[in-house]
C-alpha positions in Angstrom: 0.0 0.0 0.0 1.4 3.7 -0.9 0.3 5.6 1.9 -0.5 9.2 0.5 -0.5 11.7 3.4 -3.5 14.0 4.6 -2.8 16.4 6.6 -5.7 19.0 5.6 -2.8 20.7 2.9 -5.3 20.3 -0.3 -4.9 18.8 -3.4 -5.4 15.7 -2.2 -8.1 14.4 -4.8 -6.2 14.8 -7.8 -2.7 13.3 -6.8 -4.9 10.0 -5.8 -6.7 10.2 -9.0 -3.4 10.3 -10.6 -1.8 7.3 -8.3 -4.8 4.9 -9.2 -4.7 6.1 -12.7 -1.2 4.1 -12.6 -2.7 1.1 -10.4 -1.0 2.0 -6.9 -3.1 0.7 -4.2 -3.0 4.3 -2.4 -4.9 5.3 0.9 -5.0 8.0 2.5 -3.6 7.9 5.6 -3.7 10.9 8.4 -3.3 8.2 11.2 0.2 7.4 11.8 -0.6 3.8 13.1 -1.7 2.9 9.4 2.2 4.1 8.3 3.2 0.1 9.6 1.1 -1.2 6.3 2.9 1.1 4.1 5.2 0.2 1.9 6.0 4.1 0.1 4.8 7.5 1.2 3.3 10.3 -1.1 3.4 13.6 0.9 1.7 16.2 -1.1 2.0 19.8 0.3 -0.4 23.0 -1.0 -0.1 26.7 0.8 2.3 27.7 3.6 5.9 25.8 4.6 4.9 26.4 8.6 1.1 25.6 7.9 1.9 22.5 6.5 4.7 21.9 9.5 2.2 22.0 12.2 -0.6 20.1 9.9 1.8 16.8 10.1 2.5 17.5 13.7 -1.0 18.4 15.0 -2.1 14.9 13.8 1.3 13.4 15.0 3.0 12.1 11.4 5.8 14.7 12.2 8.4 11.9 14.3 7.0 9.2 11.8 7.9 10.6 8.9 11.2 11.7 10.5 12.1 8.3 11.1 10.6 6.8 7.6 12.9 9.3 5.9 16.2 8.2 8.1 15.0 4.5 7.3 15.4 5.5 3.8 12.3 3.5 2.9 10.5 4.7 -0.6 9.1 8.3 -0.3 7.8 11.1 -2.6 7.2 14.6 -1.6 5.8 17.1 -3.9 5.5 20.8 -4.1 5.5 22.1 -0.5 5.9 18.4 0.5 9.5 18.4 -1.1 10.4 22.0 0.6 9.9 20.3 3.9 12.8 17.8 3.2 14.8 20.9 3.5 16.0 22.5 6.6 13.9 25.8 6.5 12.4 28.0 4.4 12.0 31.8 4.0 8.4 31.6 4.3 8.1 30.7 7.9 11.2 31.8 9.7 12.0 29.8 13.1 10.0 26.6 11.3 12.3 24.0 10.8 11.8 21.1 8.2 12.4 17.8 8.3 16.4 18.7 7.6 16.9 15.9 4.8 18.2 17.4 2.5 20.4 20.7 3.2 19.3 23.8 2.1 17.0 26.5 2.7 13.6 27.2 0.6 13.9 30.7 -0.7 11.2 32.9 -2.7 12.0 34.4 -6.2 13.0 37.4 -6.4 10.0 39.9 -7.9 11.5 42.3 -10.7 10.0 40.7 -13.7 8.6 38.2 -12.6 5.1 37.2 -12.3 5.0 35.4 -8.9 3.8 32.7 -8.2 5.1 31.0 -11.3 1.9 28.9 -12.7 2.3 27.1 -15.8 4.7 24.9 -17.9 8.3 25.1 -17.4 11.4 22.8 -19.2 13.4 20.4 -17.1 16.5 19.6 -17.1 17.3 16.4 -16.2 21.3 16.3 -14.0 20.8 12.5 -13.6 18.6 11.3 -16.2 19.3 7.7 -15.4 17.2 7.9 -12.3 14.4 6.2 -11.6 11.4 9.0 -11.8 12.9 10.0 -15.3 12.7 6.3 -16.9 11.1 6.7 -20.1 10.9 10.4 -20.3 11.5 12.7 -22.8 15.0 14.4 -23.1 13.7 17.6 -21.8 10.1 17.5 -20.2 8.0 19.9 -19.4 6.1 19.9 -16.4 2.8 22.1 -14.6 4.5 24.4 -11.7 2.3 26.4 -9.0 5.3 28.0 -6.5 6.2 31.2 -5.1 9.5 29.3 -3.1 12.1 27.3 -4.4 14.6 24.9 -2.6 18.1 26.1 -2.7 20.0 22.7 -2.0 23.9 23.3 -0.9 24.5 19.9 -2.2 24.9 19.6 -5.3 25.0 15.9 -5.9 20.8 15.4 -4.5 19.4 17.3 -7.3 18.1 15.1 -10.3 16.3 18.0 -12.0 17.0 21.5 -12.3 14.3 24.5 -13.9 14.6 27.9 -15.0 12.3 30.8 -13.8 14.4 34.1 -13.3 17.3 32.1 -12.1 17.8 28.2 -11.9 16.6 26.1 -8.9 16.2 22.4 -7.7 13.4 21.1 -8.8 13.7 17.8 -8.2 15.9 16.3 -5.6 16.9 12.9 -4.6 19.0 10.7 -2.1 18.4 6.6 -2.0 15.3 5.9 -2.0 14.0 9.5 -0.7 13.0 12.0 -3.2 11.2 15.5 -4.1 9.8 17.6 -6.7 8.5 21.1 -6.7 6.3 20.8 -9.7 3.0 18.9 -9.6 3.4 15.6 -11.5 -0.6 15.0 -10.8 -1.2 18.2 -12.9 1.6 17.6 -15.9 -0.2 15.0 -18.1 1.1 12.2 -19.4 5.1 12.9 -18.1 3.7 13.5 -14.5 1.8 10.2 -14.7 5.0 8.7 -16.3 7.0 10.1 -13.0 3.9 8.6 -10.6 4.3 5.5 -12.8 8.1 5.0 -12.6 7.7 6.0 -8.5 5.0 3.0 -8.2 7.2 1.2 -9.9 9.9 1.2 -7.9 7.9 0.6 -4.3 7.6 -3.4 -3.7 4.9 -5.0 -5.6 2.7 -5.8 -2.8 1.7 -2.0 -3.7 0.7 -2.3 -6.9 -3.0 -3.5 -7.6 -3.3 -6.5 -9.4 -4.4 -7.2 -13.0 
């Protein structure tokens, strides 16, 4: 079972829409108990870094996640939910993430820029040999909805990287842990490919059967 998280961020309908539309057996899961049938974790994230914060830790994910992260057991996070792999973010000063990754989320800078950036943007791809890009075209285009971007300090954890003003991570990864900042559930048929290729790579026993 892919455990997709609700913590009351949003979006929630469409990235299970999107999970089933590949044949995960997802369920959404805002009790931590149910974490010990997972076998993968989808953590979506919509709105503020500090809202979402105390969301997971209000209903008690916060210390689970923690340790399914340092377990380095299959995990997604997208948009918001990949900013809090990251140590903090200028959004919420004094809220700390879960520290994963190192970095700080930071927001565009304004002058000429329409912020938040919503629509299509190009990737590309700094490891395209791993396992969310399987299959995809050279240089894919994906849906973005972000005012704050993750500046990692390590270089070697970002898979993707985007343009918009100046270039950012948008996509990081490390084992079996990784992020994206665009929202794969809202990119067509190379978001489902990503979701596809993320299924893919959880155990079977979370894929539904034919």
């Amino acid at each position: 079972m892919i455990a997709l998280i609700d913590y009351g961020s949003g979006n929630i309908r469409s990235v299970i829409n999107a999970l089933r539309h590949e044949r995960a057996d997802v369920e959404l899961i805002s009790d931590p108990a149910r974490l010990d049938d997972a076998a993968a974790i989808v953590l979506p994230g919509v709105g503020a870094f500090g809202d979402c914060v105390r969301g997971l830790q209000k209903r008690g994910l916060w210390e689970p996640l923690q340790a399914w992260l340092a377990a380095d057991r299959p995990f997604l996070g997208i948009c918001v939910g990949y900013q809090m792999l990251f140590d903090a973010s200028e959004e919420s000063p004094g809220v700390r993430g879960f520290g994963f990754f190192s970095g700080e989320v930071r927001k565009f800078a304004t002058a000429g820029l329409k912020v938040p950036q919503i629509g299509w943007n190009q990737l590309a791809l700094t490891e395209p040999r791993h396992t969310l890009w399987r299959g995809l075209p050279a240089t894919p285009h994906v849906y973005f909805v972000h005012s704050y971007f993750p500046a990692a300090t390590d270089d070697a954890i970002v898979t993707a990287r985007s343009t918009y003003g100046e270039t950012f991570a948008a996509a990081a990864a490390r084992g079996r842990v990784a992020g994206v900042q665009f929202h794969p559930e809202k990119s067509q048929a190379v978001g489902l490919g990503i979701l596809r290729n993320f299924v893919a790579s959880v155990p079977a026993t979370a894929a539904v059967a034919d």
